[in-house]
C-alpha positions as CSV (number, residue, x, y, z in Angstrom):
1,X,130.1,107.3,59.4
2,X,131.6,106.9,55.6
3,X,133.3,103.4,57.5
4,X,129.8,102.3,58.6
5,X,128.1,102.7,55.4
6,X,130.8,100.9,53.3
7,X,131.3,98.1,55.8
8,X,128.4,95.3,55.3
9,X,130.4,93.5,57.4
10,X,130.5,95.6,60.1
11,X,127.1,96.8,59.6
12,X,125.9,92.8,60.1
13,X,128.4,92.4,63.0
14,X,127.2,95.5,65.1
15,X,123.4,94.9,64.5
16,X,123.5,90.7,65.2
17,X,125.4,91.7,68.3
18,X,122.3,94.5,69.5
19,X,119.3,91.6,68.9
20,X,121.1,89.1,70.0
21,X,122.2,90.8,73.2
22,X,118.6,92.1,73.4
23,X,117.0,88.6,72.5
24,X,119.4,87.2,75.3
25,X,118.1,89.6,78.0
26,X,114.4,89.2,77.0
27,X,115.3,85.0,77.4
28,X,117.0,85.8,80.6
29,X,114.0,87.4,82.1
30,X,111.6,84.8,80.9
31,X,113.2,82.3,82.3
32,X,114.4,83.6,85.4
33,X,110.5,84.7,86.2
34,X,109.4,81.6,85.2
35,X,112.1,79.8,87.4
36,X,110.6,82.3,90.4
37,X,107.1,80.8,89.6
38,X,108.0,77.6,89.5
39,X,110.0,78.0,92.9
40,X,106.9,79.8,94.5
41,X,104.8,76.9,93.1
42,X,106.3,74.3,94.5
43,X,106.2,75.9,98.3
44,X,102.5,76.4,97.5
45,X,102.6,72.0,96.8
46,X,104.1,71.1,99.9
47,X,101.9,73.5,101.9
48,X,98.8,71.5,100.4
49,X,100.0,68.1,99.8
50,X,101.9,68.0,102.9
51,X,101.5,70.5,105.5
52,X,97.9,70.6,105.2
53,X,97.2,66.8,104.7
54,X,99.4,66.4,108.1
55,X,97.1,69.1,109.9
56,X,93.8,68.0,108.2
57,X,94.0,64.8,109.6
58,X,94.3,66.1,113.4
59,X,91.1,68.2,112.8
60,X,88.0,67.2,113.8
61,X,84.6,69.1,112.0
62,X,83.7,70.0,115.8
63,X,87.0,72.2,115.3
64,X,85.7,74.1,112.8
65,X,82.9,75.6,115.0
66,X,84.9,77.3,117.5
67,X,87.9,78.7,118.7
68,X,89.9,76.0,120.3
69,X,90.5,76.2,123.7
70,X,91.8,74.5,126.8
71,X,93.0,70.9,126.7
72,X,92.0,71.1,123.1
73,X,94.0,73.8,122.2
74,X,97.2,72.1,124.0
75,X,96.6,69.3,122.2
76,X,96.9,70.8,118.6
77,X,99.6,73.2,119.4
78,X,101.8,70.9,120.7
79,X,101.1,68.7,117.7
80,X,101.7,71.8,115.6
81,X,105.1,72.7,117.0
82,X,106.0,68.8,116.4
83,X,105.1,68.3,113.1
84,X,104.1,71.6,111.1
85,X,106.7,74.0,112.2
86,X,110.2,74.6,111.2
87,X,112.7,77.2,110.7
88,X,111.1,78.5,107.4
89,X,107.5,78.5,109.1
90,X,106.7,81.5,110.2
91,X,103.0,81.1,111.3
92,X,100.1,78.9,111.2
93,X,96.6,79.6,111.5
94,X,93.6,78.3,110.8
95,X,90.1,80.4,109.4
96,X,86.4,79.8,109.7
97,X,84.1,80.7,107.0
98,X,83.1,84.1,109.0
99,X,86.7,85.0,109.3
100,X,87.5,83.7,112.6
101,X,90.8,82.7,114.0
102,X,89.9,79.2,114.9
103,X,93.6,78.5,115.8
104,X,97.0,80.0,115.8
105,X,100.3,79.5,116.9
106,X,100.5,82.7,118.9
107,X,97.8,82.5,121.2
108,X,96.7,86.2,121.4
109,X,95.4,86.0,117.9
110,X,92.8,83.3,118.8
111,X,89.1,84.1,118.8
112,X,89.5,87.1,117.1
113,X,87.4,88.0,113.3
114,X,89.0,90.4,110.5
115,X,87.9,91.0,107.5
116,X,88.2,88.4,104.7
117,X,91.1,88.7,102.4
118,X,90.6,88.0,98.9
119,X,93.4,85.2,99.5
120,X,91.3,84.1,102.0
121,X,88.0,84.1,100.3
122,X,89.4,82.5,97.2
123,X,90.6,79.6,99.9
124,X,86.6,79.4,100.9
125,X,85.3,78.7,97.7
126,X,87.8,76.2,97.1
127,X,90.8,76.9,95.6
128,X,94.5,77.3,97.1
129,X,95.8,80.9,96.5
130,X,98.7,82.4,98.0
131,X,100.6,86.2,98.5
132,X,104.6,87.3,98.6
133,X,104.5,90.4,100.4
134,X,105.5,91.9,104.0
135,X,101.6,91.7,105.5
136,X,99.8,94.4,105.6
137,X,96.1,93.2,105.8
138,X,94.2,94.0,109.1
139,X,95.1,90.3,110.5
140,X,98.7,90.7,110.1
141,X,99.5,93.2,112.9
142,X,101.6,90.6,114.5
143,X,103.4,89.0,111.2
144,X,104.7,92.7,110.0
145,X,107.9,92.5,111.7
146,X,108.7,89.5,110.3
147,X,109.4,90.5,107.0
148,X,108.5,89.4,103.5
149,X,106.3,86.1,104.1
150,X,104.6,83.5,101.7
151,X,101.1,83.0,102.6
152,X,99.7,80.3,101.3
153,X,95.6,79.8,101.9
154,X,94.2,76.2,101.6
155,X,90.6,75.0,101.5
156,X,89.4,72.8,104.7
157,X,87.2,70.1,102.7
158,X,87.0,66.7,105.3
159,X,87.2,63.3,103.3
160,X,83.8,62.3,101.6
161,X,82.2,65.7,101.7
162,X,82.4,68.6,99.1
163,X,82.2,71.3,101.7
164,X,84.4,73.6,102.5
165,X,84.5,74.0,106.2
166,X,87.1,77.0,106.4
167,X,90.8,77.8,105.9
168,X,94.3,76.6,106.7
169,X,96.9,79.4,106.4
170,X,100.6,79.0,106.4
171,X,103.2,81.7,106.7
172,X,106.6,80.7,105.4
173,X,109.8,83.1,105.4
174,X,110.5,84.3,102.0
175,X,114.6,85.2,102.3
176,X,115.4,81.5,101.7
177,X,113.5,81.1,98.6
178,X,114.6,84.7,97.6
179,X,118.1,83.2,98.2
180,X,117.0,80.2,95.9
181,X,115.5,82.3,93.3
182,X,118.3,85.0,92.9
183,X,121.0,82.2,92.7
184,X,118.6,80.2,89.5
185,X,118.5,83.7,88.2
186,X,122.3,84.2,88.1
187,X,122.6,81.0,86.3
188,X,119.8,81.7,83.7
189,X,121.5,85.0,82.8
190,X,124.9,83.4,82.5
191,X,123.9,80.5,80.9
192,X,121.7,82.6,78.2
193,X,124.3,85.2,77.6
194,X,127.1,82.6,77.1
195,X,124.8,80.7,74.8
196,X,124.1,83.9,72.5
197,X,127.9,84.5,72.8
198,X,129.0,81.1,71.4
199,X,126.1,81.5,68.4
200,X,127.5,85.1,68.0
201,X,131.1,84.0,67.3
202,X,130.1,81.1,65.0
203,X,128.3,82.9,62.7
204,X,131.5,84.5,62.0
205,X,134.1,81.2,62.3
206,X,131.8,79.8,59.8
C-alpha cells in the first residue's frame, strides 16, 4: 500500500492499463454488434433486392387472391425450387393481407390463416422487417425444428401501383451467418485489444 502511494508511476501505469482495457472491451462490443447488424442487414438486401424482385416478377395480382393451386401451384414451385432456394433457404412463403398462406414450399401449410405477426403486419403497411429467433409464432409449427432462422418479411407492391397486395416471407438458416458473425467478432476483439496494447506501451517508450 506505502509502494502504491509513493509510486506516481505506478499509480499512472495500473490505472491507464484498467480504462484502457475497459475502453478496449466497450470498442470491442460496439463494433462487433455493429458488425452483427450490418451482417443481418445485408441478408435482409438480398432478400428484397433479389430474392423478392426474382419472385415478384412471376406473380400475377390474380395470385394474390387465392391460395394457388393445381397447375398453378406446379408452376411457381418448380420455379421456386429453381431459382429462390438454396442451402441457406430454409422456407418460403407468401401472405395475403388477411393472413393467409397464399403459397409455400411445403404444401401442407397452403390455404391455411394465422394470426398476423407484428413482422408480418409491419410488411403490410409497407416496410421490410425481419426476426433472428427459433420460431415460435402460431404459423411456425413446422419451421421449429429447424433451428434459429432469419425471417425476413417484404411488402408485395406490383410495378405502377402504391398498394400493397400482401407479403413475401423468406426463412434463411442462421448457423452460417452466426459462423460469419462470431469469426468478425474475433477479429474486432483482437484487433481492438492489440491496438490499446500498442498505445499502452508507447505512452511509456516515449
Amino acid at each position: 500500500m506505502r509502494l502504491w502511494k509513493e509510486n506516481l508511476l505506478l499509480q499512472f501505469s495500473i490505472t491507464s492499463f484498467v480504462v484502457m482495457a475497459l475502453l478496449a472491451i466497450l470498442l470491442s462490443l460496439v463494433l462487433a454488434n455493429t458488425s452483427r447488424d450490418h451482417v443481418l442487414q445485408e441478408v435482409q438486401t438480398e432478400a428484397r433486392d433479389t430474392l423478392y424482385l426474382r419472385v415478384l416478377g412471376r406473380l400475377t395480382p390474380d395470385d394474390l387472391n387465392q391460395p394457388m393451386a393445381g397447375a398453378r401451384l406446379e408452376t411457381f414451385h418448380r420455379f421456386v425450387i429453381d431459382s429462390v432456394m438454396s442451402q441457406r433457404t430454409a422456407r418460403i412463403k407468401l401472405w395475403s393481407r388477411q393472413g393467409q398462406l397464399l403459397y409455400s414450399d411445403d404444401f401442407a401449410q397452403i390455404g391455411r390463416t394465422f394470426p398476423i405477426s407484428d413482422e408480418l403486419a409491419e410488411a403490410l403497411q409497407g416496410r421490410v422487417s425481419r426476426e433472428v429467433s427459433v420460431p415460435q409464432k402460431a404459423e411456425n409449427e413446422r419451421e421449429r425444428l429447424l433451428g434459429t432462422l432469419i425471417e425476413v418479411y417484404v411488402p408485395i407492391v406490383f410495378p405502377g401501383t402504391e398498394e400493397v397486395r400482401g407479403a413475401f416471407e423468406i426463412y434463411q438458416y442462421y448457423a452460417p451467418v452466426a459462423s460469419f458473425i462470431s469469426s468478425q467478432r474475433h477479429t474486432v476483439f483482437v484487433a481492438t485489444f492489440a491496438a490499446f496494447g500498442l498505445l499502452y506501451l508507447a505512452l511509456f517508450i516515449s
